[in-house]
Phi, psi and omega in degrees: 000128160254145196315137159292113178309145160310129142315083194310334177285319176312315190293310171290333143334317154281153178250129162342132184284007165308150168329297203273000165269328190306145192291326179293319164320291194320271184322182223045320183281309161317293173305323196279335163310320197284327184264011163258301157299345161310281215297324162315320183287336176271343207248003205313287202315288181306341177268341176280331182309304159321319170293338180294299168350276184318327204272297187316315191331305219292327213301076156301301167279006169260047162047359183271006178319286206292348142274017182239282205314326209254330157303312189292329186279306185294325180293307180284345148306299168309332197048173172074271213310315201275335144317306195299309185295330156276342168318314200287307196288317168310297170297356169263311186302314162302310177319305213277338158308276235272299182313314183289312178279352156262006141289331161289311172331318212272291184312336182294286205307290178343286193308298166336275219289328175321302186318321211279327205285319209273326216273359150307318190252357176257011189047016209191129193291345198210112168316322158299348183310284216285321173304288181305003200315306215283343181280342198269337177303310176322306211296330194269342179278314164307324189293344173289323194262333199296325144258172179284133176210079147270139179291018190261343206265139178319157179294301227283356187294280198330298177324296174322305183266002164290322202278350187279331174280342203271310167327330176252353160291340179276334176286005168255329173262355185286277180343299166316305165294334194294324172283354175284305177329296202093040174296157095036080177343290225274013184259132184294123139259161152182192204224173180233155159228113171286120191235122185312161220210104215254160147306170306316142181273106154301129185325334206264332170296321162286354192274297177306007174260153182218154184107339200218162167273126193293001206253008201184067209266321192328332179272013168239177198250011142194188187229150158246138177220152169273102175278182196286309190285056117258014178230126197248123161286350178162164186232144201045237205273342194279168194310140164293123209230153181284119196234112180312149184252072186260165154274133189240141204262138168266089180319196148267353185207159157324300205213146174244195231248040166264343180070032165241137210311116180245345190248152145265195179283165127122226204323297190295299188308333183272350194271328183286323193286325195076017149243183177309123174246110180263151189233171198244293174275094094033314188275356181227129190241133200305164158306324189304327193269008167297351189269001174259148195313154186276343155293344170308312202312262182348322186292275212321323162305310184270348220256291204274352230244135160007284187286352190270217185308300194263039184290336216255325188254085193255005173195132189211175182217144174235167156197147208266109183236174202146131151285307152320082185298329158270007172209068179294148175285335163169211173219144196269126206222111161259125192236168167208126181257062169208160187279135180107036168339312192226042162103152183273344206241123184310342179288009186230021149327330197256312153302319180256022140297274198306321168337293200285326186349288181307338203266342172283294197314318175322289192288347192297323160335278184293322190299309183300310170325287244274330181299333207250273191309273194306349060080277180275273209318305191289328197259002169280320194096356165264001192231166175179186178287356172236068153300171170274011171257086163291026163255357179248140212239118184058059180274032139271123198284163155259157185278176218291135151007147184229196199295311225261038163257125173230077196269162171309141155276002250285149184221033168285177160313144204304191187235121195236108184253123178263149174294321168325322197268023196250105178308177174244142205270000000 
């Protein structure tokens, strides 16, 4: 089922569940000024007596022990009252704790709600995002021109250089999201482009699908596939992570008209709807997909599960680009392998759908050449799965999308899969 976004007006409104943040602390904290001052006042003499008391103890080396010992032996003579001043220092000392921990308390809860206050009015968990916007655009616009993809150029060249541009261009938004999350150096990110797959389906394409049974594509109304030269495992320095070049099956509609659940999540769901499908978690798989046969379960399980195929990818966002909205060219995929790919909290989900927005229009250009160009390759007879682009892995294309794929425009709000709504695998 999916969760109902948060409110943000709620969020600034809550308070830490600590003890010491809680409205019964404040009393408390109130009364007990109070009932310290009532006791000093009744009690003054003996508590100034005590202080002396105290002030003596330390006096060692001045030869004075023994007038402090003959204070103390006298004080515990009289008896009652000199219990009571020590009872006073103890309840001050507690006093004076219980004041220092709703204060620090007082001070989180500030500090929380300002942040919340700021990342309410930029919409974005992390500010530099937005400081940085016009530097992460430059960067994807140069990585689209560095190389020449002129049509004078051999196919298997042209090709080599759309995907080397299409590639820096996806290390720029993987970098962008990781800094909208605010992850972690060391959690990997990267990104992808998944490119649609019209009937008829090649073998190899059908070798490479999962999630659907291989023996019976006729009901679906494309495959999405990875090529290898479209993919980026990480950025700058971070671990290198194994990312499967598998195909994924597109149904015809989301839900059929029982209202059970037919595409899966991240890619084929962002391509039929055309808004974001975000997954928090990998490692947990929803109540939603029970409408799927159970061995898909089980794939789907085995597939994210510590040992399988897909361990590297533990949290992602697709989105759909193509200037066609009814015939899109394919889907854009940000990966991570820790969970909350754009931050834990869905209200800013949205905010970075319109963020990448530009850098997918940006990038579309070139995916349709590159898609197009193999395409060409396959239908020349020069390109094929043992091509001379060994970085691409089963680069015989299916040809580009025809009239008669017609996906939803649908412009509702992205599609948000929370990890709560997830059994634990």
């Amino acid at each position: 089922m999916r969760k109902k976004p948060r409110n943000p007006e709620h969020k600034l409104a809550a308070r830490p569940t600590s003890l010491f943040s809680r409205t019964t602390t404040a009393w408390i904290v109130s009364l007990g000024g109070l009932v310290l001052g009532a006791w000093i006042s009744i009690l003054g003499g003996d508590i100034r007596q005590s202080m002396r008391l105290f002030l003596r103890m330390p006096v060692v080396a001045s030869g004075a022990i023994e007038r402090t010992q003959r204070h103390a032996t006298l004080a515990l003579q009289r008896g009652g009252v000199d219990w009571w001043t020590v009872l006073f220092w103890a309840a001050s000392a507690l006093y004076a704790w219980m004041v220092y921990m709703r204060l620090k308390r007082q001070d989180a809860w500030e500090t929380e709600r300002a942040m919340m206050i700021i990342r309410t009015i930029h919409r974005s968990p992390n500010v530099n995002v937005i400081r940085g916007y016009r530097e992460y655009l430059l960067a994807c616009q140069r990585a689209l021109l560095g190389n020449s993809v002129s049509d004078g150029l051999p196919d298997p060249e042209r090709i080599a250089a759309l995907a080397a541009n299409i590639r820096g261009a996806l290390h720029v938004m993987a970098q962008m999201a990781q800094e909208f999350a605010r992850a972690d150096k060391k959690v990997s990110y990267g990104a992808n482009v998944m490119l649609v797959a019209d009937q008829p389906f090649p073998p190899w394409m059908i070798d490479a699908l999962r999630f659907h049974p291989k023996t019976d594509t006729s009901g679906l109304l494309a495959i999405l596939y990875l090529p290898e030269a479209l993919t980026v495992s990480q950025c700058d320095s971070q671990h290198v992570r194994h990312i499967p070049c598998i195909s994924l099956p597109v149904p015809p509609d989301e839900r059929n008209h029982r209202g059970e659940r037919l595409a899966l999540f991240g890619a084929p769901t962002a391509l039929l709807r055309g808004d974001a499908s975000i997954y928090l978690d990998t490692r947990e798989v929803s109540a939603e997909y029970a409408d799927l046969a159970k061995p898909i379960q089980s794939d789907i399980q085995e597939y994210f599960s510590r040992d399988g195929d897909g361990r590297d990818v533990r949290s992602f966002a697709s989105f759909r680009v193509g200037y066609d909205t009814e015939n899109p060219i394919g889907v854009v995929n940000i990966d991570c392998d820790a969970r909350c790919v754009l931050g834990c909290d869905e209200e800013f989900f949205g905010t970075f759908s319109a963020l990448i927005q530009p850098f997918l229009d940006m990038i579309a250009p070139q995916v349709v050449e590159y898609a197009a160009a193999l395409s060409a390759m396959q239908s020349s007879g020069t390109g094929g799965a043992s091509s001379s682009l060994s970085s691409e892995r089963g680069v015989l294309p299916a040809p580009t999308p025809s009239d008669n794929l017609r996906l939803s425009s649908n412009t509702n709000p992205e599609t948000v899969h929370d990890q709560t709504d997830i059994p634990s695998s």
